[in-house]
Structures are given as structure tokens and as C-alpha cells.
C-alpha positions in Angstrom: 0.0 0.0 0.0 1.2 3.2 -1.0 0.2 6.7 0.7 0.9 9.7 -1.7 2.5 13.0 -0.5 -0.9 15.1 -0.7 -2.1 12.0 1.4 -4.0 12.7 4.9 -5.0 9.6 7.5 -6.8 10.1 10.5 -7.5 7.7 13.2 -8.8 3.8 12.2 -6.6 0.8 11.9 -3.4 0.1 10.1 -2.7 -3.4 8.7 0.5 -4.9 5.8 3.3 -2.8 4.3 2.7 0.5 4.1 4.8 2.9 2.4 4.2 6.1 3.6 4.4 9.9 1.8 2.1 11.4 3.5 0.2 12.7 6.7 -0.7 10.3 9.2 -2.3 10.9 12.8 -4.2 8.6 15.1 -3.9 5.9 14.3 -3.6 1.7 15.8 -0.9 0.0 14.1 -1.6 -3.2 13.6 0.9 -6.7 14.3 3.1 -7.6 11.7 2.8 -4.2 10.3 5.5 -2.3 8.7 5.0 1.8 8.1 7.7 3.4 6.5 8.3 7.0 5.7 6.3 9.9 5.9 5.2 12.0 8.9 3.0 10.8 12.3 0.8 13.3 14.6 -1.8 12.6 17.4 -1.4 9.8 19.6 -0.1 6.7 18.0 -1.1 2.8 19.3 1.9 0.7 18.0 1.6 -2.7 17.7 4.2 -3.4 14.4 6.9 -1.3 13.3 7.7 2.4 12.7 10.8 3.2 10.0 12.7 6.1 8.7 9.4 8.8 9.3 9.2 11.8 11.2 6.9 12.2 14.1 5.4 15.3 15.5 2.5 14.5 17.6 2.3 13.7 21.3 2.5 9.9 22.0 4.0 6.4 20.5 3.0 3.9 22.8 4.9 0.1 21.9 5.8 -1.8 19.1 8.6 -1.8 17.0 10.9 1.7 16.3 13.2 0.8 13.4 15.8 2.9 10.8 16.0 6.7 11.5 13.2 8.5 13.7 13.6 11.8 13.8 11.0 13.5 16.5 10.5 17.1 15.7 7.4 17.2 17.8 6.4 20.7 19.3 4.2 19.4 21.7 6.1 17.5 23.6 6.4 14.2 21.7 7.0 11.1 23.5 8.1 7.2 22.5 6.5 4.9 25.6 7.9 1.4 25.9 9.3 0.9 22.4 11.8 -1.7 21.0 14.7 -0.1 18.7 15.2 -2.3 16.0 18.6 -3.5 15.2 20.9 0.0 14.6 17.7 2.3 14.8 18.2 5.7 15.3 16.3 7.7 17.7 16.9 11.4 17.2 14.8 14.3 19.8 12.0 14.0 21.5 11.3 12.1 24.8 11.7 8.5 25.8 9.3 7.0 28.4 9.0 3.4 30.1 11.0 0.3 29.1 13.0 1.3 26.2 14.9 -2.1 24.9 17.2 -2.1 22.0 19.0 -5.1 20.2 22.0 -6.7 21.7 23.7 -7.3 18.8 23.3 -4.2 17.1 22.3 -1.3 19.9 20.1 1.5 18.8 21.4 5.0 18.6 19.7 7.6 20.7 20.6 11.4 19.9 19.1 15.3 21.5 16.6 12.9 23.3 15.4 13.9 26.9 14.8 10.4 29.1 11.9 10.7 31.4 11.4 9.7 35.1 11.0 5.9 35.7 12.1 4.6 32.6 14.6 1.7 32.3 16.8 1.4 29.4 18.8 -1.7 28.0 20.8 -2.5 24.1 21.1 1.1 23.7 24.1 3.4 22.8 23.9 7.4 24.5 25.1 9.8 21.9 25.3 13.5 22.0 22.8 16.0 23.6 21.2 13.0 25.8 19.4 14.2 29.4 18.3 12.1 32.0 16.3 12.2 35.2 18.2 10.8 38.3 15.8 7.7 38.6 16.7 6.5 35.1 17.8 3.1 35.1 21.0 2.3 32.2 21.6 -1.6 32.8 25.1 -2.6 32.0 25.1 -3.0 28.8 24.1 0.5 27.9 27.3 2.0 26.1 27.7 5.9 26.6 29.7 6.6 23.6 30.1 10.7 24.7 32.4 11.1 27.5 30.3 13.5 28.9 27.4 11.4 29.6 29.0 9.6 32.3 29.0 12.1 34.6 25.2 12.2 36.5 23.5 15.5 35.8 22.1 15.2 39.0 23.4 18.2 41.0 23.5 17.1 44.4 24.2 20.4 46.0 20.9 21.2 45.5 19.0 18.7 47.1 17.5 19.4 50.7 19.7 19.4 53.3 22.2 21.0 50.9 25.8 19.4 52.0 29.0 20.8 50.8 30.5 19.6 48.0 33.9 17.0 48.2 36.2 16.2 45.7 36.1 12.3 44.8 39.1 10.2 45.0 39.5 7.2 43.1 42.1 4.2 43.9 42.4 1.5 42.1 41.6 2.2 38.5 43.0 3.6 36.0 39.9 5.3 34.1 38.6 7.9 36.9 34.7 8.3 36.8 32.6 10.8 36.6 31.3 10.6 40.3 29.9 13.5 43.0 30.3 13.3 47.0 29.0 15.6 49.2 28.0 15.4 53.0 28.6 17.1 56.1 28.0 17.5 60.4 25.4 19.2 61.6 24.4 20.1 65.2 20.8 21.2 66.6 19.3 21.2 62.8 21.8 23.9 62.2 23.1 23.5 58.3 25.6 20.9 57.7 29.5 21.8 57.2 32.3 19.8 56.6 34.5 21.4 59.4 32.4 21.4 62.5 33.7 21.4 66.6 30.9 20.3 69.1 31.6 18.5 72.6 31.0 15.6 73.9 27.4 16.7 75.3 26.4 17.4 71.1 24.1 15.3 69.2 26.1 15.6 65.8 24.1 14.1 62.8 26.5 12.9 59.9 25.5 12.7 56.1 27.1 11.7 53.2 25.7 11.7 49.6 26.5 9.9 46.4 26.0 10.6 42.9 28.0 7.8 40.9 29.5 7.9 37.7 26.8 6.6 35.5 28.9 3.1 34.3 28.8 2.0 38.1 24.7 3.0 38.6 22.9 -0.3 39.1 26.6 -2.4 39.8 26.5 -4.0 43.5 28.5 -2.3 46.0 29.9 -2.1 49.2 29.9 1.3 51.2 32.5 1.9 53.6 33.1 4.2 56.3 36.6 5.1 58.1 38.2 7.8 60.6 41.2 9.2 61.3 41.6 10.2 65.1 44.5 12.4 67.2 43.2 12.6 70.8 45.8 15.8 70.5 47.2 17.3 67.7 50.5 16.4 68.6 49.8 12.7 68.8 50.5 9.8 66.2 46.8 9.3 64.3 45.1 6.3 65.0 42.7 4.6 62.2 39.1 3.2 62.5 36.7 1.6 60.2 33.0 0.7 61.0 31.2 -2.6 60.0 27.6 -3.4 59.0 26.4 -3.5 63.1 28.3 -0.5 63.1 30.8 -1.6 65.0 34.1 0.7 65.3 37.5 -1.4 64.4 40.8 -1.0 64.3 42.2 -0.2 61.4 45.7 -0.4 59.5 45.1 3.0 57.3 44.7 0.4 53.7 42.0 1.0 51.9 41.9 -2.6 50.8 41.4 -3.7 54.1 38.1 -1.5 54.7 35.5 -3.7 56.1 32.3 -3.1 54.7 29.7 -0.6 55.9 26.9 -1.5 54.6 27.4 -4.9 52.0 26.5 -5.7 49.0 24.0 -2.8 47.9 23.1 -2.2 44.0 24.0 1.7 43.6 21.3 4.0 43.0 21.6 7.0 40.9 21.8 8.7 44.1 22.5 7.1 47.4 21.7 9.0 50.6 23.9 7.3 53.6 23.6 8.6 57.5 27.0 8.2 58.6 26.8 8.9 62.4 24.0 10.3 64.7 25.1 10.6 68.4 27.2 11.8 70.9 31.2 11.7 70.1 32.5 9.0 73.0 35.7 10.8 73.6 37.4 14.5 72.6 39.6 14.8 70.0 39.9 15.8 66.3 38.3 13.1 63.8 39.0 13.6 59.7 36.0 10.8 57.9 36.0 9.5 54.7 32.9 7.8 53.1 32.6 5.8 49.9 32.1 3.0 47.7 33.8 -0.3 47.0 33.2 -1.3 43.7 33.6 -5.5 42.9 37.0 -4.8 40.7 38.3 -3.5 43.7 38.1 -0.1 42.9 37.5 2.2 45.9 36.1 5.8 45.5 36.0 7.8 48.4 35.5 11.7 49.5 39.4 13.4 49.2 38.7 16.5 51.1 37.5 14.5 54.4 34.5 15.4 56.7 36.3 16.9 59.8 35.4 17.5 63.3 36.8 18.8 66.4 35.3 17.7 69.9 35.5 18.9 73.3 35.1 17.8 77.0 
């Protein structure tokens, strides 16, 4: 079947091979369909396959995205819970739901804007990609921009706002893209990373995570250590804490770090409470939070968390 350029189909039901040169809008397409070419509006119901066309309406729902798709909707246009075809090409628009590619030959996706709760899988991020931070990439998503690894989520604005630490990464050669913040707070005051209380203080400690976006969804194991001078003048002595949260002895290698918590799959952004209590003793503490990936590679806050306590 052949649709001319001067033609104009609205809403029914799509069924065979359609080659498409026309105007198309609301439509069902029907299994085992194949629509090629052309432009889409309105709300689409996709039950075959979509190739090399333009779209500018408001919603694909399923089926079958195939070839290149360019989405120059002005309203907004959205793809919901699509397969890309071997190689497609996704260019604009919005993605939406379970977006599933082919593992052989991933899909392309280009200037596309990823909404909330989607999960995506056999895909390749190109240029001009955006995210929200509850996306899920499983591990097979390749992010061919170097940019994209780095999580747009900006941490520094998320309530309570904790100052920003520089990320340090041991054991790996290729350093991600990864945000720390966290800080001490006393009395609901705001948190800092250089705070002195006494002993009588009940100091609240929170770190926050926003991980390079090749480790979100890995399994990892958090970990928590201390440095401690009971006076400056002092040698330091080093402490780690374990899932009963537990304080150890430590040897100052990071290898060695027991676990904090154990065996958690990393969120896009992973809240941890570090500490809420009283400090047993005074002193001057420097803490360092992080992650333990399962190669062994450790990333942790640089600039530590630092507090001074008195009688």
C-alpha cells in the first residue's frame, strides 16, 4: 500500500506494508505491520513497526521503532515502551517506560530527553542526551560521549544542601565521573564539613553519592573510616566501621576496609547517615565515606569530613 504525499489519514486501523508519503495521525498500528516513511501526529497505538518517518504528535505507545526516527514534535512528543530495531536511530523527543534495544546491534539515541521511571537496556547514548536521576541504564548501555557519564544530578541542590567534596578514586585507571558531598550538623543547624561540638552534642552525619553513571545499578559495598588524634601532637590512629556498626581497628589500607553496609546495587543517588550521636571521647576526627566497587576499585571523598570535639 502506498500513501501519496498530498495524502492525509486520520484515526482507524493500520494493517500490511505501508509505504508512507504522506500525513498520518491517530492511528492503531496493527501486528506484523510495517510503516515506512512519511510524517505521524496525534497519539499513535503501536503494535508493528515504525521506520525512517518523522513524528510530531504527542505519543507512541509500543511496538517496534526501526531505521531513523527523527522527532520534531512541538508538543512534547513522547516514544513509551518501544523496541529499537537493530541499529535504529532515535533522534529528539522524549523517551518513556521500558526502552529495549538489540543486543547485537544497539540502537542509537541522539538530543533525546529520558523521562522519570524509565529503564533502558541495548542502547548506545550519543550527544545531547538528558536524563532524570531515577533513570535506570543496565550494563550494557554503552555511553559513547564522554560527557554522559558524569550524572547530571546536581547534588548540591538537594535538601539538606551538604557541601561539595572532591572524589578520589584508587584503584583504577579510568577515573569516573562521580559527585560526593556530605557534612556534620548540630541542633538542625546546616551541615559543614569542618564542624567542633563537645561531647554533650548530638552531631548528625550525612554523606551523599551521585556515581559515575557506568557503576549506577553495579552491587556495592559502602564503607566508612576515621582518622583520630586525641591531641594534635599525637601519632593518628585509624578506625573503620562494619555493618552492626561496630568501630574497628584499622591499618590505614584501603583494601582492608571492612564493609559498611554490604552488598547494595548503587542508586543513581544514594543517601547514607554516617553517624548520629554523641562523640565518646574529645579529640579531632577527619572521615572519609565511599564506595567499594567488585574490581576493587574504591572511591571515596578526598577533602575528608572533619570535626573537632571537646570535653
Amino acid at each position: 500500500m502506498i500513501f501519496e504525499s498530498n495524502a492525509k489519514v486520520s484515526g482507524g486501523q493500520l494493517a500490511g506494508t505501508i509505504d508512507n508519503q504522506g500525513f498520518i495521525s491517530q492511528v492503531t498500528i496493527q501486528p506484523d505491520t510495517i510503516l515506512k516513511g512519511g510524517k505521524l501526529s496525534g497519539y499513535i497505538v503501536n503494535q508493528g513497526t515504525l521506520m525512517d518517518l518523522e513524528f510530531v504528535g504527542a505519543q507512541v505507545v509500543g511496538g517496534t521503532l526501526a531505521g531513523q526516527i527523527i522527532n520534531n514534535s512541538l508538543i512534547g512528543g513522547v516514544f513509551k515502551d518501544v523496541h529499537l530495531a537493530a541499529d535504529a536511530q532515535l533522534n529528539g523527543g522524549y523517551l518513556q517506560g521500558k526502552i529495549q534495544g538489540d543486543p547485537a546491534a544497539p540502537a542509537l539515541l541522539e538530543d533525546v530527553a529520558i523521562q522519570a521511571e524509565s529503564h533502558l537496556a541495548f542502547v548506545k547514548i550519543g550527544k545531547n542526551v538528558t536524563w532524570s536521576a531515577d533513570v535506570i541504564f543496565e550494563d550494557n548501555v554503552q555511553f559513547i560521549e564522554p560527557t554522559t557519564y558524569c550524572n547530571p544530578t546536581q547534588l548540591a541542590q538537594i535538601v539538606p544542601v551538604l557541601p561539595s567534596l572532591d572524589p578520589m578514586v584508587l584503584g583504577h585507571s579510568d577515573k569516573p565521573c562521580t559527585q560526593l558531598v556530605g557534612g556534620l550538623s548540630i541542633d538542625g543547624k546546616l551541615f559543614q564539613r569542618q564542624l567542633t561540638v563537645t561531647r554533650a552534642n548530638e552531631v548528625e552525619i550525612l554523606g551523599r553519592i551521585a556515581p559515575d553513571l557506568r557503576q549506577v545499578n553495579q552491587v556495592v559495598d559502602f564503607v566508612l573510616s576515621a582518622t583520630y588524634r586525641a591531641v594534635e601532637t599525637e601519632p593518628p590512629l585509624y578506625f573503620m566501621v562494619d555493618t552492626q556498626g561496630q568501630v574497628l581497628p584499622w591499618d590505614g589500607e584501603v583494601l582492608h576496609l571492612v564493609a559498611f553496609k554490604d552488598q547494595v546495587r548503587l542508586a543513581s543517588v544514594q543517601s547514607l547517615r554516617l553517624y548520629h550521636g554523641k562523640f565518646p571521647a574529645a579529640g579531632q576526627l577527619e572521615i572519609q565515606f565511599g564506595y567499594r566497587l567488585m574490581d576493587g576499585t574504591v572511591v571515596l571523598n578526598e577533602l575528608p569530613l572533619e570535626v573537632v570535639v571537646w570535653e
